[in-house]
DRENFILUM-801313 format. One line per field, with one value per residue (C-alpha): x negated, z, y; residue number from 1; chain; residue in one letter. Coordinates in nm, 2 decimals, decimal comma. Layout:
residues N
east: X	...
up: Z	...
north: Y	...
n: NUM	...
chain: A	...
res: a	...
***
This chain:
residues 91
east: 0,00	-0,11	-0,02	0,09	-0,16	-0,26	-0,42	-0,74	-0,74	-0,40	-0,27	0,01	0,19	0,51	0,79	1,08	1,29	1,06	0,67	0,45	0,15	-0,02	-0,34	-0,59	-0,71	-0,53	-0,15	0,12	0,27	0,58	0,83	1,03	1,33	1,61	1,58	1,24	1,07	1,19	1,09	0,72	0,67	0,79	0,59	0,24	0,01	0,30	0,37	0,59	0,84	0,91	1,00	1,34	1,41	1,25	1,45	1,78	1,68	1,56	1,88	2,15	2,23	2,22	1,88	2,11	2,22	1,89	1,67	1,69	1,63	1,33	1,18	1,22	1,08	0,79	0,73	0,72	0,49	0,26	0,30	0,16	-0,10	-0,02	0,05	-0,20	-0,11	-0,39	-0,50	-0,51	-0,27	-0,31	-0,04
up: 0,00	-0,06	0,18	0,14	0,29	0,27	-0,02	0,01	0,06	0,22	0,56	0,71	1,06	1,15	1,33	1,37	1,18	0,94	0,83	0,64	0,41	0,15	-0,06	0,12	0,09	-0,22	-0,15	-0,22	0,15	0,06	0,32	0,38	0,60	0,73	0,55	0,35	0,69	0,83	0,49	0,54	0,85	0,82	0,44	0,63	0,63	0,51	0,13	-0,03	-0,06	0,34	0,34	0,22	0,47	0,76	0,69	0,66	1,01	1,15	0,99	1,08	0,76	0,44	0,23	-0,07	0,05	0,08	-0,15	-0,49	-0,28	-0,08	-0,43	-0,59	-0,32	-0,29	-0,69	-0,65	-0,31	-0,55	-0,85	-0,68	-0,49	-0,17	-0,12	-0,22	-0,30	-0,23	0,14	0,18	0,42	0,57	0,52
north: 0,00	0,35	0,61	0,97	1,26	1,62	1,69	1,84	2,24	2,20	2,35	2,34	2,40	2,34	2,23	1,96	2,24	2,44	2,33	2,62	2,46	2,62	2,57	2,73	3,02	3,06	2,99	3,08	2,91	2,71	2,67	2,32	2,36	2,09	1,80	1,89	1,96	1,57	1,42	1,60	1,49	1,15	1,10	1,17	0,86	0,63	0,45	0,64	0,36	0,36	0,74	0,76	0,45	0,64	0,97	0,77	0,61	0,97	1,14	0,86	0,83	0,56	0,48	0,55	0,92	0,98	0,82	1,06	1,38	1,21	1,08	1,44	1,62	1,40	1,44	1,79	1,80	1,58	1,82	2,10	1,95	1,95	1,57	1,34	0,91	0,70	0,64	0,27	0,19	-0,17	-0,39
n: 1	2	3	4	5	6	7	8	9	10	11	12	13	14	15	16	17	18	19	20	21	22	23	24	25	26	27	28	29	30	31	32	33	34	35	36	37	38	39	40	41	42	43	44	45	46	47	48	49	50	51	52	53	54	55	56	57	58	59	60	61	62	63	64	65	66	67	68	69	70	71	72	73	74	75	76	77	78	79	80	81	82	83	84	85	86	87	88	89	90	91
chain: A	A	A	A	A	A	A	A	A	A	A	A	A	A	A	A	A	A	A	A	A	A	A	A	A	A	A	A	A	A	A	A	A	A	A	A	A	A	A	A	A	A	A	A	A	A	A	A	A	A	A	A	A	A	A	A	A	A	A	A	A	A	A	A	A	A	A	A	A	A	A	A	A	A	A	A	A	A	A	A	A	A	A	A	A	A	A	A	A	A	A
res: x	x	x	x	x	x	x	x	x	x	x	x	x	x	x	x	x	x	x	x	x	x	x	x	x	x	x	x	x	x	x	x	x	x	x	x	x	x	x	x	x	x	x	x	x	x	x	x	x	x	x	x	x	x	x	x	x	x	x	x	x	x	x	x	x	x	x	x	x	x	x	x	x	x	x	x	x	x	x	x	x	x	x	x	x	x	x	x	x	x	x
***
């Protein structure tokens, strides 16, 4: 399995409810509120197949609720750099 992490250059700080990361020192700072803050927090150091399972479980709600908007936010973290996939993770 390969796990999610911080891309290089990336900080971020946050909280249950809001997490501020940003390529540093270059930027811009993206803010992820509600539902993008849990899915940060709970992607970190895990494959990216558990996520959407952990945010249902964190959330109370289904996998299938939660899934497509877990997977597209993910993408886009990736996309701009500020998640990396790779970190072996052992099984």
């Amino acid at each position: 399995m390969k796990a999610l992490r911080v891309a290089d250059g990336v900080a971020f700080v946050g909280t249950a409810e809001a997490v501020y990361v940003a390529r540093v020192p270059e930027g811009p700072i993206h803010v992820l509120t509600d539902s993008a803050a849990l899915i940060w927090h709970e992607a970190l150091g895990v494959d990216r197949g558990t996520v959407a399972s952990r945010v249902a479980a964190a959330a109370a709600l289904s996998i299938s609720d939660v899934a497509q908007g877990v997977d597209d936010l993910i993408t886009a973290l990736v996309r701009l750099g500020l998640l990396n996939e790779g970190t072996q993770v052992p099984d």
